[in-house]
C-alpha positions in Angstrom: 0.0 0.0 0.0 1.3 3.4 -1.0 1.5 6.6 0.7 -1.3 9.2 -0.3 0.4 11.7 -2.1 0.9 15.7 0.3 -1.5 18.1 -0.4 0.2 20.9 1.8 4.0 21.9 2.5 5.7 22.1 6.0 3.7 25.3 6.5 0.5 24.5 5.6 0.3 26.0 2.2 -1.7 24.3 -0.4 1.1 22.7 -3.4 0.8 24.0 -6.6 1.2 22.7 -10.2 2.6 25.2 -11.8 4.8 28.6 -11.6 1.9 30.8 -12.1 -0.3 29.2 -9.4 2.7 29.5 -6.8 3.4 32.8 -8.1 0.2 34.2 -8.0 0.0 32.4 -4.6 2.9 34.5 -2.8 2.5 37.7 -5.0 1.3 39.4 -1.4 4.2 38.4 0.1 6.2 40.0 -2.8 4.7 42.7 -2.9 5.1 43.5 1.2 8.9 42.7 0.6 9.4 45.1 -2.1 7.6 47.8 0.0 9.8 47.4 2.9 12.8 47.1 1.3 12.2 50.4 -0.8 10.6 51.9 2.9 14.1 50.8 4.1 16.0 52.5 1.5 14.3 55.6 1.9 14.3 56.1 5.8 18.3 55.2 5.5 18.7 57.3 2.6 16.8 60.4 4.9 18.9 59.4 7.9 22.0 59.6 6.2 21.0 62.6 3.5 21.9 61.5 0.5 
């Protein structure tokens, strides 16, 4: 007897098929890394006055 096939990774998250599904599933997370990366950028670059 086999073992059923995973539906969910280590944290829960549904598996995809394809690139565009997993893409589309973490494009939130992108998006908040992006933001506080360029919100880091900006607060260092005011600190520092450049």
């Amino acid at each position: 007897m086999s073992e059923p096939q995973p539906t969910h990774d280590f944290l829960g998250r549904k598996i995809v098929n394809s690139k565009t599904e997993a893409f589309k599933h973490d494009l939130p997370w992108i998006i908040a890394l992006i933001g506080v990366t360029i919100f880091t950028i900006m607060a260092l670059a005011g600190y520092f006055r450049l």
